[in-house]
Structure formats: structure tokens, C-alpha cells
C-alpha positions in Angstrom: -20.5 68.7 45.9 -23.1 66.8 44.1 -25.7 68.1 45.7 -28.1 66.3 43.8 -26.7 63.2 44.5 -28.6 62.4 47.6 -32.7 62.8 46.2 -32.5 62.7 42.0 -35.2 59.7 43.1 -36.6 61.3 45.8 -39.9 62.3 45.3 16.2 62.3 25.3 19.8 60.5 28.2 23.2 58.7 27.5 23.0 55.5 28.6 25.8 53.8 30.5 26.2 50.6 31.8 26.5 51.6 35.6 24.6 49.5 38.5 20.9 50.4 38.4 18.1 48.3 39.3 14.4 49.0 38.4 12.0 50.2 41.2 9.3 47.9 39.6 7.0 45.1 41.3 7.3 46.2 44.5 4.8 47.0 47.0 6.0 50.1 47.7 8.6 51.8 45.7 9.3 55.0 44.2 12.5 57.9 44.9 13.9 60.0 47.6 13.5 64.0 46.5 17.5 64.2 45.4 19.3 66.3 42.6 19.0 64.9 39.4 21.0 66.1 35.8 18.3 67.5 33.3 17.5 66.2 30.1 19.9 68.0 27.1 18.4 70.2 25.0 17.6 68.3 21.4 16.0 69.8 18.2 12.7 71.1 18.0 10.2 67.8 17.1 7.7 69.6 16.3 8.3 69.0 12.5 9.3 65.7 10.7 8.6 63.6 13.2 5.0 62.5 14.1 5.5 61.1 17.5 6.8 64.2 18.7 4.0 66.0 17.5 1.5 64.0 18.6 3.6 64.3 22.5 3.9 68.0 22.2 0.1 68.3 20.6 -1.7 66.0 22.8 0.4 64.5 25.2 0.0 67.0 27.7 -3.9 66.3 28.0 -3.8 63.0 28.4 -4.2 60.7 31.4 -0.4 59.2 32.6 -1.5 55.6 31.6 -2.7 56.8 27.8 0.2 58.5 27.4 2.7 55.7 28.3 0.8 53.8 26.2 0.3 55.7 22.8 3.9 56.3 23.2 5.1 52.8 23.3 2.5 51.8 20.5 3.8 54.3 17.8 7.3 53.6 18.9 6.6 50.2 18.4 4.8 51.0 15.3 7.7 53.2 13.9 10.2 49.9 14.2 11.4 50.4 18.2 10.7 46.8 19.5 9.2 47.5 22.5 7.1 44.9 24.4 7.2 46.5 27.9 7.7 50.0 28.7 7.4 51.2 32.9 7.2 54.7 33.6 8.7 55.3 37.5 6.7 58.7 38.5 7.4 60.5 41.9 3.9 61.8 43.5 3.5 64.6 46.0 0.8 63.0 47.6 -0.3 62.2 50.8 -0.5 58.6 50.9 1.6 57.6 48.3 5.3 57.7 47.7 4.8 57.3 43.8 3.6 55.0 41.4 4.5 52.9 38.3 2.7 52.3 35.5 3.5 49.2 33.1 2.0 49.0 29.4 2.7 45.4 27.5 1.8 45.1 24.2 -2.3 43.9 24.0 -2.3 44.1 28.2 -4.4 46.6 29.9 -2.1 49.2 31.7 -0.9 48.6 35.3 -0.7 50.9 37.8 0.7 49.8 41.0 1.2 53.2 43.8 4.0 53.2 46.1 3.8 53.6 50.1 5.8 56.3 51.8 8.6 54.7 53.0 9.4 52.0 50.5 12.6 54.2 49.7 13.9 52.5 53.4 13.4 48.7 52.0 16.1 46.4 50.5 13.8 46.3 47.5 13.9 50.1 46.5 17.9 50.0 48.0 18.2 47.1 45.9 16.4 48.9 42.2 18.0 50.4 39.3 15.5 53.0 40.0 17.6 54.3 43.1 20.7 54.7 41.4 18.7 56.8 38.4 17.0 58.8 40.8 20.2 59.7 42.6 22.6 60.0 39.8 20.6 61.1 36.5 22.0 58.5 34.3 20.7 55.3 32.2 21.6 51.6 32.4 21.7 49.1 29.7 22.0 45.9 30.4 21.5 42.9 27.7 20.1 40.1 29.0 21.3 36.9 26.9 24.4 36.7 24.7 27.7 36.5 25.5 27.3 39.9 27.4 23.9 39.3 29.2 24.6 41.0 33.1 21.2 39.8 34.4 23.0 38.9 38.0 23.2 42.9 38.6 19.4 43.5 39.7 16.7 41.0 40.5 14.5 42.9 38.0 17.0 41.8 35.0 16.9 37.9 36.0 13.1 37.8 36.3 12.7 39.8 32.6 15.4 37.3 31.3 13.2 34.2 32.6 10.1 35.8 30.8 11.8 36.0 27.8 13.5 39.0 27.4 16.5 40.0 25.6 17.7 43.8 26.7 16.6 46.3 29.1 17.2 50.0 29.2 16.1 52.5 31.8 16.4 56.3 31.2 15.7 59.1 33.8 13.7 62.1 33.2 14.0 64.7 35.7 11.4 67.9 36.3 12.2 71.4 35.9 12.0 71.3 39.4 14.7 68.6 40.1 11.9 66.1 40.6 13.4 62.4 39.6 11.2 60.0 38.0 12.2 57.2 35.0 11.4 55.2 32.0 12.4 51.7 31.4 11.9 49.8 28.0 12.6 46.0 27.6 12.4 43.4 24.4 11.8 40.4 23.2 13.3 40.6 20.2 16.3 38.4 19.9 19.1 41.1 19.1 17.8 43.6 21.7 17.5 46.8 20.7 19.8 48.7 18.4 21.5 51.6 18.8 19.3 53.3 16.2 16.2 52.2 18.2 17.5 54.2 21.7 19.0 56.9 19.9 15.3 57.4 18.7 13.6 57.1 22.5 16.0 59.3 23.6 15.6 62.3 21.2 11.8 62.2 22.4 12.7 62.5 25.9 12.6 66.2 27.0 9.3 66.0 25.1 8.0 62.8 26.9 9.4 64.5 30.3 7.7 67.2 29.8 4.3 65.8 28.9 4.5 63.7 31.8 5.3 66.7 34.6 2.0 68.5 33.1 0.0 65.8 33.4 1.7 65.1 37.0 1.2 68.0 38.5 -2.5 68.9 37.0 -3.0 65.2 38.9 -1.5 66.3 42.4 -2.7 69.4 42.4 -6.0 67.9 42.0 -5.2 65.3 44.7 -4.0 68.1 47.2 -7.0 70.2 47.1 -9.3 67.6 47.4 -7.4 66.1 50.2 -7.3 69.4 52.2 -10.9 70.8 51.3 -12.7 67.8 50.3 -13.9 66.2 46.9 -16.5 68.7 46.4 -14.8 71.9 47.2 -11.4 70.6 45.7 -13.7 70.8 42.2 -15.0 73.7 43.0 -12.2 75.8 43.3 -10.3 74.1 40.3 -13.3 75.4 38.9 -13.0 78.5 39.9 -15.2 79.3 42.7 -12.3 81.3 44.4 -13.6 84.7 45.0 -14.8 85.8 48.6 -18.2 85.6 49.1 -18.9 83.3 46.5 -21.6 81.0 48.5 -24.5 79.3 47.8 -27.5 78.3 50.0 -27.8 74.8 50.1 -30.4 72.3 52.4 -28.3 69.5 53.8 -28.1 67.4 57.1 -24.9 68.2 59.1 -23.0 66.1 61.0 -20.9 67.8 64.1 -18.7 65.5 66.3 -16.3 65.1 68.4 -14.1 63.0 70.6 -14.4 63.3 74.2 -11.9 63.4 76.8 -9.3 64.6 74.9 -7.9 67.7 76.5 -7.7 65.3 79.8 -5.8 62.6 77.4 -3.5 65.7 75.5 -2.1 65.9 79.2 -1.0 62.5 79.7 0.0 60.9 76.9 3.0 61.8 74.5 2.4 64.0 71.5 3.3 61.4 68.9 1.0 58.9 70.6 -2.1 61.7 70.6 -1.5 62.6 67.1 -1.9 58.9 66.1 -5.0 58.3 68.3 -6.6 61.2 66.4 -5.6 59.8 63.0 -7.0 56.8 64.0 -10.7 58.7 65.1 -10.5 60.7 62.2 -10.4 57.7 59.9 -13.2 56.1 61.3 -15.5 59.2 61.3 -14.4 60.1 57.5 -15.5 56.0 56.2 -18.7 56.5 58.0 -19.4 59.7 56.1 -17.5 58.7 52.7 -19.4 56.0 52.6 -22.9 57.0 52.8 -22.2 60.0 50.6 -21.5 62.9 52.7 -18.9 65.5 52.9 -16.0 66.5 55.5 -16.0 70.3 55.3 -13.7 70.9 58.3 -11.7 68.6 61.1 -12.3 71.0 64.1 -9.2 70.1 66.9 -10.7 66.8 67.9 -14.1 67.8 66.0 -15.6 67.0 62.3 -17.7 69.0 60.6 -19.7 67.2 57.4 -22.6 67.3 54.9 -25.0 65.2 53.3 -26.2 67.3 50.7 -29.9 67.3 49.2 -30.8 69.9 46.0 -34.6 70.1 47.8 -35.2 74.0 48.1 -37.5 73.6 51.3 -36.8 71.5 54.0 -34.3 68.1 54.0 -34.6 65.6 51.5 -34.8 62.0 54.0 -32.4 60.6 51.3 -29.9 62.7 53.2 -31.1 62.2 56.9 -31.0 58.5 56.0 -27.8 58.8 55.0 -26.6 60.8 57.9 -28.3 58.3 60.2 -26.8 55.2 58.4 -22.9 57.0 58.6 -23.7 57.6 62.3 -24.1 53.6 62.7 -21.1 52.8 61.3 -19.3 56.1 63.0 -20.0 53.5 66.4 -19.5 50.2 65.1 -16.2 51.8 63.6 -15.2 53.1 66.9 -16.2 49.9 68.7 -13.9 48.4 66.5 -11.2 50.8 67.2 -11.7 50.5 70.9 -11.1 46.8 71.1 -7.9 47.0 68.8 -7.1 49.4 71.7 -7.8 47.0 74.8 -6.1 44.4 72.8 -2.8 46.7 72.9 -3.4 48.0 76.5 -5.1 51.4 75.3 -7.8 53.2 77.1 -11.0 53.3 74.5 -12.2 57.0 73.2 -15.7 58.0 73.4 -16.9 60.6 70.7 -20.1 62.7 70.9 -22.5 63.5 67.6 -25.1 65.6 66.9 -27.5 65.4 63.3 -29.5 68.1 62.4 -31.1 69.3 58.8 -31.4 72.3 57.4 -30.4 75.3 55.1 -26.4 76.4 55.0 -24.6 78.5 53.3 -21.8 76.7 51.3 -18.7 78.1 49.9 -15.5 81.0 50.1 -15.9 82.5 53.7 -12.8 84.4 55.2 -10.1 87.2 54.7 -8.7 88.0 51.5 -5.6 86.6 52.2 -7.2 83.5 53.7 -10.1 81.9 52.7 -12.0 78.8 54.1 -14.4 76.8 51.9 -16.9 75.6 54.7 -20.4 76.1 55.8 -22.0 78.3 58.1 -25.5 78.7 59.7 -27.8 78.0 62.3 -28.3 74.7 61.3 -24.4 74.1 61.7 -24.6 75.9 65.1 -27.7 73.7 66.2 -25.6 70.4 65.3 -23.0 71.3 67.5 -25.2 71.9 70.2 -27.0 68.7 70.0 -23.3 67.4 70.2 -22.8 69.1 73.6 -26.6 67.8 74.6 -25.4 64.3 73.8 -22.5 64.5 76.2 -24.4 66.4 78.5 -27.2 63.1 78.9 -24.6 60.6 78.7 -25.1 59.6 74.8 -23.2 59.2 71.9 -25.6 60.6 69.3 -28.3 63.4 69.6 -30.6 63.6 66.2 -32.9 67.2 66.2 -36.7 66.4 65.6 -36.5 67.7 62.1 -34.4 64.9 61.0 -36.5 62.4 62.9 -39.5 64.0 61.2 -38.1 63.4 57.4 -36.9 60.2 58.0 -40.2 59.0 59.8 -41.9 57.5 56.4 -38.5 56.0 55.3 -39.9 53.6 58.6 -36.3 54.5 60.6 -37.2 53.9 63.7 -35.2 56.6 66.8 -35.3 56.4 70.7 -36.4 59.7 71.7 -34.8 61.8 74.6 -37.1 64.4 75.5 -37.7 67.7 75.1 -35.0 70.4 75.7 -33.5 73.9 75.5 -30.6 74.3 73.6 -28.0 77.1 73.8 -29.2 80.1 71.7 -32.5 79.0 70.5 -35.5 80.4 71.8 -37.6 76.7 71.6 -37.5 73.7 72.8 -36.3 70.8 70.8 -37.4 67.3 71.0 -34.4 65.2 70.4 -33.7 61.4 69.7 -30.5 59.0 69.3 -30.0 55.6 67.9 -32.0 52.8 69.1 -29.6 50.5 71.4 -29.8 47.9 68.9 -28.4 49.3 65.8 -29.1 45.8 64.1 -32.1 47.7 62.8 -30.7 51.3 61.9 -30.7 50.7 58.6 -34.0 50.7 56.1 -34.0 49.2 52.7 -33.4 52.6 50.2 -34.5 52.4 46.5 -31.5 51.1 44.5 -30.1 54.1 42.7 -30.6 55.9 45.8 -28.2 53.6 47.0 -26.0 53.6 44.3 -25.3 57.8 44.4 -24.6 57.3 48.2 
């Protein structure tokens, strides 16, 4: 987590001419998880031959999109005529299926990412890519000539009206079975020579290997940061593993939750409850994204988040403004969500908030064998019982008087609610919500304040 974020201002295949079609320019494309033939063993390139070097050497530490493209440059260099080359690469990733990236001579690189489910459409059915995936085999088709076949596969009729004269896709499979390809066209008027694919495909085990470092350093990445957050994700790649390893950190917390939904768990299906909560949680995570906090922990129905601030004493208002601003947009977002709801005949969900600020403890908290990376302290505990105060009095949002008091000279203006006694604390708090007009939540933060949230 950046804590700092918040207040730096503050004060090798055979290739056969089989039926393929390419899983390219699609809006959502890339392979089923099927049994594909490995690459063939070829002799060591680590010697004569500088590509292969330079794949074995730095290939592996290279982003996907550098590599594709160095490649296809020095094969191009070294005589190949390549002039577009689009590798097919399955993800193990939440929200995407996989994802293609296209290099063209003097282009930028394109990356387009595939939606799960695009191996259901007509397009993907309909894609050379399919067929490699499922079968482990190349296609060649020419494209003009007496023996152009560019009626096989939509892809091969829209290369030949751009100008191009031969195609080739070649698979390269995992160690773990995982399918992906790579597909090479030209321009140049003979196509390419036998000479020319022999030479791709002797670099392919080292090319597919490259590529399933690279791959799976990315989705491990992805995963962690997906499950534990962006900050913790880093944290633990970095190694901040062991037990116990926490740090004190001063940071507003955010603890809500959606209302009603044990009542609503009992009458609605369980397909139709686990969408409603996808659709809460997505609201409550682009209100805290976007103002620069955290998600440490979905909770059942609840969220637990951050806004972190490196100030040693007390809460940096950077971060209560930023907790106060993500709470605005928490209800607009669910006013939004409510009325797509009434539209379809829903009933509307009501969520709960409470915003404190103070000092947590941040990092590996658990059993041996199971570790959480989370925070824990009173000031956690005292968010989540302002959340129960708010539902208690009927409100969506109850803010502690220590927030109101940091973000007083930032001119935010609160409602307050009175004082009262919460759960486990020995004093009385004075607590305040959101002015019913929210028009006005907002103040105007000093531009690179802005920018870091």
C-alpha cells in the first residue's frame, strides 16, 4: 500500500494445411483448457544463433508485448518477411478469458483481452485458433496464387484484402498442457519460404517457453492482487510472508455492509443472491478504488478498506477526505444500482457505513498454515460499530468525530447526530453523516493530492 500516497502534500510445429481459423479481432476470444501435443525437442540455441540467445537470455524478463515484438523485428531483420505476427495467450484470470497481442512492423503493439465465454461464440467456433488449441497442429494457408484458400476462415479473406500473401499459425503448448498460439502473415509477394518457417519453428520451444514465464509471473501477480488487494498482493511478492510481520500504520477505515440480507438469503434463489452481492460489491470497491483506498477484506455481505496516510500521529485529512468523497459515490453508486433494480422489478438494497481514523496494525495475521493479510485494531473495531450505530438511527453513513475533526479545515461540511455510547468504549462519541445534499460533499483538494488518489 502506498501509504504515502494520500499526504506527500499534506502539510519449433509441423505445419499442415488442416482447417484452422485465427482467434484474432474478436471481442472476446481465447481457448477452452484442452490437451494439446508439446513442442519437439530441437537443438540447443544457445550457440550460433543470436535470436535464440537473446530469447533464452532476456526473453524471460521481458513484458509479453516486448517480447512478441523483438522477436518479430530480428526475424524480420534476419530475412523472415514478417509484417504481422499475433500471439494467442490463454490467462488464468478472473475477468479475462485471454488475450492477443498484435505487433506490425512501425505500429505500436495491440493488445486486445478476451471475455470468459467467447469460447461459446460463432467467432471463436468459427477461428483457426480453436482447432490449434484442440488439436496441437499448424495451418498454412497462401492467400493469392493459384492455391490461395482464403474462403476457409474469415480471418484469411480480411488479411488477403489488406494485402497479404500467406498466413501461418503455430501452437505452443505449456508444460502444463496450457494451449496458446502464434500466427505470422506477409506481404511479400511469394509468401514465405519454407526456409523462412523452418527457421520460426526451430525457435519455438524457446519462444514457448519465454512466454509461459512471463505468463505466469503476470497471473500470479494478477491473482494475488485480486484476492488480497493491490497493496498486499506487492507485498507478499515481496516477501512480507512471515507471521507476524505487521506494521503500524494511521489510516481511515471504512466498514460496511448491506442490510437486509440474511432476510433476502431466505427468499431468493442462490444464484440470484450471489449476483446481487457482486453487484454491491462492485459498487463499494469503485467508490474506494477510486479515491485511493484499499479493500482489505469482503466480510459476508461486509467490506472492510483503508485510506492510508504515512502521518505518525493522528489522520492525515487527505485520507478522511478521501474516505468521505468514496462514501458519496458508495450512495450515488447504489442509487444507481437501486433504480436498474426497480427498472427490472427488484427490491432496492440498503447498505450501512461507518468512517473512523486512526492507528492499525497492517499485515500477516493468522495460523501458520493460514495466514490473512488484513488489519486489526480498535480503530477497525470502532468503524464497525459506527456501522451498527448508523442502522441503529436509521442512516446510511456514521463518521466518528475524529474524522469530522481532520477534515474540518479542508471546509467539508457533516450533519452531526449527537452524542453516543458505543459498544466497548468507555466514552461517548459525537458522530456525524453526510449532509442530505451530497451536491456539496466534495471540496476542491490541491492537484497532486488529487492526482495520487
Amino acid at each position: 500500500m502506498n501509504v504515502g500516497a494520500l499526504c506527500r502534500h499534506a502539510p519449433p510445429h509441423r505445419l499442415q494445411d488442416d482447417p484452422m481459423m485465427e482467434a484474432e479481432r474478436l471481442d472476446d476470444v481465447l481457448v477452452p483448457r484442452t490437451p494439446v501435443r508439446r513442442a519437439a525437442a530441437v537443438p540447443s540455441v544457445l550457440g550460433p544463433d543470436p535470436i535464440g540467445e537473446w530469447l533464452a537470455q532476456e526473453g524471460p524478463g521481458l513484458p509479453v508485448g516486448e517480447l512478441i515484438a523483438g522477436l518479430s523485428e530480428r526475424l524480420l531483420a534476419a530475412g523472415v518477411p514478417i509484417d504481422r505476427a499475433t500471439l494467442h495467450l490463454r490467462l488464468l484470470d478472473p475477468q479475462f478469458r485471454g488475450v492477443s497481442i498484435e505487433w506490425r512492423p512501425d505500429q505500436p503493439v495491440e493488445e486486445i483481452r478476451r471475455a470468459h465465454g467467447v469460447e461459446l461464440t460463432e467467432a471463436y467456433l468459427r477461428s483457426p485458433f480453436m482447432l490449434v488449441a484442440e488439436h496441437g497442429v499448424g495451418v498454412r494457408r497462401r492467400l493469392t496464387g493459384p492455391n490461395a484458400q482464403i474462403g476457409d476462415f474469415p480471418i484469411l479473406a480480411e488479411l488477403h484484402e489488406e494485402g497479404f500473401t500467406d498466413y501461418a499459425m503455430m501452437p505452443l503448448a505449456f508444460h502444463d498442457g496450457t494451449p496458446n498460439a502464434l500466427s505470422l502473415a506477409t506481404r511479400n509477394p511469394g509468401g514465405f519460404s519454407e526456409g523462412d518457417l523452418r527457421r520460426v519453428s526451430s525457435l519455438l520451444p524457446m519462444v514457448t517457453l519465454a512466454v509461459e514465464v512471463i505468463s505466469q509471473r503476470g497471473q500470479v501477480r494478477t491473482l494475488l492482487k485480486t484476492y488480497l488487494g493491490d497493496d498486499a498482493g506487492e507485498r507478499v511478492l515481496a516477501g512480507t510472508i512471515k507471521r507476524g510481520d505487521v506494521e503500524r500504520m494511521n489510516a481511515a477505515i471504512w466498514f460496511s455492509d448491506l442490510r437486509g440480507f440474511t432476510a433476502m438469503s431466505e427468499r431468493v434463489a442462490p444464484e440470484v443472491l450471489i449476483a446481487t452481492l457482486n453487484d454491491h460489491f462492485e459498487v463499494m470497491n469503485r467508490a474506494i478504488t477510486a479515491h485511493g483506498g484499499q479493500v482489505m477484506k469482503l466480510i459476508g455481505d461486509g467490506v472492510l478498506a483503508v485510506f492510508p496516510t504515512p502521518v505518525r500521529e493522528g489522520a492525515c485529512p487527505y485520507a478522511g477526505c478521501a474516505a468521505l468523497d468514496a462514501a458519496r459515490d458508495a450512495v450515488r453508486g447504489m442509487a444507481e444500482l437501486n433504480a436498474r433494480r426497480r427498472a427490472l422489478g427488484q427490491e432496492p438494497l440498503a447498505f450501512g457505513l461507518g468512517l473512523h481514523a486512526g492507528e492499525v496494525l497492517y499485515g500477516n495475521i493468522g495460523a501458520p498454515e493460514r495466514l490473512d493479510f488484513t488489519v486489526i485494531g480498535q480503530a477497525v473495531n470502532e468503524a464497525s460499530r459506527l456501522e451498527v450505530l448508523a442502522r441503529d438511527l436509521g442512516r446510511t453513513v456514521a463518521i466518528s468525530s475524529t474524522i469530522a475533526r481532520i477534515v474540518e479545515h479542508m471546509g467539508r461540511r457533516l450533519e452531526p447526530l449527537g452524542t453516543f455510547h458505543l459498544r466497548g468504549l468507555a466514552a461517548e462519541e459525537e458522530v456525524h453523516t453526510l449532509p442530505e445534499d451530497c451536491e456539496d460533499c466534495g471540496v476542491d483538494v490541491p492537484a497532486e493530492a488529487a492526482a495520487v488518489r
